[in-house]
N, C-alpha and C positions, 0 to 999 in steps of 0.2 A: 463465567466462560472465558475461555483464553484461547490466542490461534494457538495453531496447533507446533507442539514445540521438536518435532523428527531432527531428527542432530543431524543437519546437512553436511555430506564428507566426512562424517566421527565417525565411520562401521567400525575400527576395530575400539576395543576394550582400554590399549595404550594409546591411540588417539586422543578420545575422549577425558580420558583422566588429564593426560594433557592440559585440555583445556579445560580443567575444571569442573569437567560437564559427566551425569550420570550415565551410563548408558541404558538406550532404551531395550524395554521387552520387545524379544523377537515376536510375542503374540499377545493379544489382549487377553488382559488379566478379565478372570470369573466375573467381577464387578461392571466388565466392560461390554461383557456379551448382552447383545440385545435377544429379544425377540424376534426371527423372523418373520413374524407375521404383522410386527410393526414397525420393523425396517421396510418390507414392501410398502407399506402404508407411506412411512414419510417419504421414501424412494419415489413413489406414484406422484405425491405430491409435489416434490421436487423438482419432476419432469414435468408438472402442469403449469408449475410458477416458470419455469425455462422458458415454454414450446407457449404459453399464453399469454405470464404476467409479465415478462423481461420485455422493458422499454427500445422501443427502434432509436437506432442512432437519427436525431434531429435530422432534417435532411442540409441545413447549415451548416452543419460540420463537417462536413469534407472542404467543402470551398470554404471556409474559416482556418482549416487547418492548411491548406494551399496560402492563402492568404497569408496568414503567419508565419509559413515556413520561408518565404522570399526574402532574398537580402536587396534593398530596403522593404521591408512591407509596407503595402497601402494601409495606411492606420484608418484613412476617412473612408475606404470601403469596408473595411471591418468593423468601423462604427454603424454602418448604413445594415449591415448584417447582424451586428448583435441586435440591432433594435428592432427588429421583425420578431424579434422573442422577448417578451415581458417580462418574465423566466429570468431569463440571463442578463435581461440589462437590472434588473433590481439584484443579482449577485454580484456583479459587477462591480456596482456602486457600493454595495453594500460592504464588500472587500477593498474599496480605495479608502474609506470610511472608518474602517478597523482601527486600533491604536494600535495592532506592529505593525500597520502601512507607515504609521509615522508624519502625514503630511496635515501640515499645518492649519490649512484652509478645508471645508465641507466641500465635496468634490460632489457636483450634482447634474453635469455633462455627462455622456459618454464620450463624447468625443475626448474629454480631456481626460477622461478615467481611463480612456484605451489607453491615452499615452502615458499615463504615471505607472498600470500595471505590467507592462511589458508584455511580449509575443510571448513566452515561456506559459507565465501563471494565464493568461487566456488559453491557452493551448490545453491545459490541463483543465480548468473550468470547465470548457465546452465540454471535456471526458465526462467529467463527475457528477456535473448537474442533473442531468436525468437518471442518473444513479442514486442519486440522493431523497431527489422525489420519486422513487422506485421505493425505496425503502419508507418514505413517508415515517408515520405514528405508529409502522408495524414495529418497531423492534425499541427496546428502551432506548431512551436519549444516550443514560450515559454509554451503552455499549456500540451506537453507532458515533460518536464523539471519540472514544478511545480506539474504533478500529481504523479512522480518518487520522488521529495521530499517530498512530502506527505506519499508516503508509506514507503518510506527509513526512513524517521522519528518515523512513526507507529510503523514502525519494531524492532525501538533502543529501542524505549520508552516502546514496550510490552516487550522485552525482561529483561530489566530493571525491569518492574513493577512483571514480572513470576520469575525473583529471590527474590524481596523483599518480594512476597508472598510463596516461597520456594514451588513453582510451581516443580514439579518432570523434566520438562523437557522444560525448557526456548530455546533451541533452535528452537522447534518448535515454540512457542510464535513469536519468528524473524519471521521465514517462514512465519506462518499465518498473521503476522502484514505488511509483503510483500506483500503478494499476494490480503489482503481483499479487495480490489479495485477494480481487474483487469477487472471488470465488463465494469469499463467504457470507457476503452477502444476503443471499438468498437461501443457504442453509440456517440462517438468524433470522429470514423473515418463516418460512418453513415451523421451524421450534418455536420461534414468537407466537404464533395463531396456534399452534398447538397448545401451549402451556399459558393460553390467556385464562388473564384469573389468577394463576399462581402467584407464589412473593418474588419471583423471579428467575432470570436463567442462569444467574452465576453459579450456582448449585446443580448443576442437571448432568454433570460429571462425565463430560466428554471433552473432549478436545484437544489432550495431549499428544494425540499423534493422529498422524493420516491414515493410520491402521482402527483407529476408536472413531473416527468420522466416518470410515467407508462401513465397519459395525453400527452404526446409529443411523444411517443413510444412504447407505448403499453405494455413496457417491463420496470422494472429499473433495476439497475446495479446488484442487487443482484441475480436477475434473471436469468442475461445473465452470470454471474460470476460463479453459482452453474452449468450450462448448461459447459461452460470455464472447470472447475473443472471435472464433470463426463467427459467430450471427452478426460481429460490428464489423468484417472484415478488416482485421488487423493482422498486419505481415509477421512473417513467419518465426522472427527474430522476436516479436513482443509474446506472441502465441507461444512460445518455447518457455519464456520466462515465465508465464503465469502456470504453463502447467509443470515445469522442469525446477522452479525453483529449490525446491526439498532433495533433490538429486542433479545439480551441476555439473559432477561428472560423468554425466550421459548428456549433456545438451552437443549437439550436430551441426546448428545452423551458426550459432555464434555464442560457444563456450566461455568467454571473458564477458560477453553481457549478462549470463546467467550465472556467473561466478560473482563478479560485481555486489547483483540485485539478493543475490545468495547469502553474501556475507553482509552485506547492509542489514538485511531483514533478519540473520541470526544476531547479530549486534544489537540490536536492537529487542529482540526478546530475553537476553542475557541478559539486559540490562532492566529486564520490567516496563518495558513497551510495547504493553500485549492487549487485546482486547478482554474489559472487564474492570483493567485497572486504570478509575479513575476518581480522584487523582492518580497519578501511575508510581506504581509502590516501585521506585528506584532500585535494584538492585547493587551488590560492591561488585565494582570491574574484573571483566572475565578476560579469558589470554587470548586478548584480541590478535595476537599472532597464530595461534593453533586457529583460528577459524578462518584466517584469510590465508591462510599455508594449503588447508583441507579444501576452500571454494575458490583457489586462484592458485594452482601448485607450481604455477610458471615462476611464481616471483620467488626470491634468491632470499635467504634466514633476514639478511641486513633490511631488506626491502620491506618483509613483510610488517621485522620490526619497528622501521619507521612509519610506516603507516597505519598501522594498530595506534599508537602514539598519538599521529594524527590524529584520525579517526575517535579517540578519547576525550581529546581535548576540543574538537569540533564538537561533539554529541552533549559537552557539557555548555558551552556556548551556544548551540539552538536551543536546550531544553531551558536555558533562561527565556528565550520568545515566545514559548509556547506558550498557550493560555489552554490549560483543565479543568474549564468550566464548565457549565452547561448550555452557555450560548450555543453551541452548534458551529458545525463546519466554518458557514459561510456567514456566521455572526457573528463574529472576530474569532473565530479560532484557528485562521489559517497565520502561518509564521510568516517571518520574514526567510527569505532562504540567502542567508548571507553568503554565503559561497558562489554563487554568482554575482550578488546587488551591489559586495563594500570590496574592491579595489583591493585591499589590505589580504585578500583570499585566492589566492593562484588555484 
């Protein structure tokens, strides 16, 4: 199984070729049609896991994310708040402890683990956590490992791309290039419990576009992801990108964050950073200029070529930190996100 690969900004025919890239069918092929009587089914089901099974945002996360957001933050009331969750203070640690944290000594504080992880990576933990034990033992390791580096990736790489555009506020850029996925989630716990027993789901021949997910499910990811979104109340600007990302040029509220997270997340599927593939079968570089032209059309032919550039040679650089194994998320396989942490990265 693979996200879903819709050619964000490629409609016409010579765009596409452009970049490299096929164009999609305007309709799903024979092979694609479902059943309606079993798209209801997984549909119904879809709606049960939303409206029953989808975990409440911790009630510590909002004053965590207050907390973090201050310029200086309280680090020692943020430690006093991680530790009301067991949860979170053993990911925590568990994450200072990794070997791309890097740090010399076994880190067995929290207090001292607040301050080596920085406000950013807590900021995002607190998101994910209960997303993770949402998904539990429902869905294979490796396809919930490979969908976490795909957005971990997204995330580096918009944040990267929202400072070389002098974006006002590239931390967000991380967050939204985190979370524009989370849709799928729940359509992979959905197919998991259904297809339990079988040899797996990489074979079950859906996911190349938003048009074969709304036929398999009634629903695609950006659907369920904006639905995700409004229940954790999140502002309107993060809500746009989860459900707008596959069409940038329609976002309203803030079209350079949804172009960003846009061209992050197709850069990142061009390149064989898709869920399914893990290890992740690398693809040869795509014209990283035709898809930041098509998801960011403000910026001028020089511009975009410099940053496509960019953009190449950063994406080769994280993909050495990563780790595609099957520890899991939060058992060393979160990176270092060098584009904030080494000085050497404007």
């Amino acid at each position: 199984m693979r996200l879903s690969r819709d050619k964000v900004g490629l409609e016409s025919p010579e765009t596409a070729e452009a970049a490299g890239l096929n164009p999609a069918p305007l309709l799903p092929t024979p092979a694609m049609m479902e059943d309606p009587a079993v798209r209801q089914t997984r549909k119904m089901a879809l709606m049960a896991s939303l409206s029953e099974g989808l975990p409440t945002l911790p009630a510590y996360v909002f004053e965590l994310n207050t907390l973090l957001a201050a310029t200086p933050a309280n680090l020692k009331r943020v430690a006093e708040v991680i530790r009301t969750d067991p949860s979170l203070t053993a990911q925590v640690l568990r994450l200072c402890n990794s070997p791309f944290m890097g740090f010399r000594e076994r880190v067995t504080r929290i207090e001292h683990a607040v301050m080596l992880v920085g406000t950013e990576k807590l900021r995002t933990m607190v998101l994910t956590c209960s997303l993770v034990e949402y998904v539990g033992h429902r869905v294979a390791t490796e396809d919930v490992q490979s969908f976490w580096q795909h957005s971990f990736l997204t995330a580096a790489l918009s944040e990267r791309l929202a400072r070389g555009i002098a974006y006002p506020q590239p931390e967000q850029a991380y967050l939204s290039g985190l979370l524009h996925d989370i849709g799928v989630l729940p359509l992979l716990v959905v197919l998991s419990t259904e297809q339990q027993g079988s040899s797996g789901l990489v074979s079950c021949g859906w996911g190349e576009s938003l048009e074969a997910e709304r036929d398999r499910f009634g629903m695609d990811h950006c659907e369920v992801g904006h639905w995700i979104g409004v229940s954790w109340n999140f502002p309107p600007t993060l809500l746009e990108v989860m459900s707008g990302h596959h069409n940038p040029e329609q976002a309203t509220e803030d079209p350079h964050l949804v172009g960003i997270v846009a061209a992050a997340d197709q850069f990142c599927v061009r390149r064989g950073i898709v869920l399914g593939a893990a290890p992740p079968e690398l693809s040869a570089p795509t014209d990283n200029q035709a898809i930041l032209r098509s998801c960011l059309p403000q910026l001028e032919p020089a511009e975009a070529d410099k940053l496509g550039e960019m953009l190449e040679a950063d994406f080769l650089h994280l993909i050495q930190l990563m780790e595609f194994g099957a520890a899991g998320l939060f058992g060393g396989g979160i990176p270092k996100n060098p584009f904030r942490e080494h000085e050497g990265y404007v």
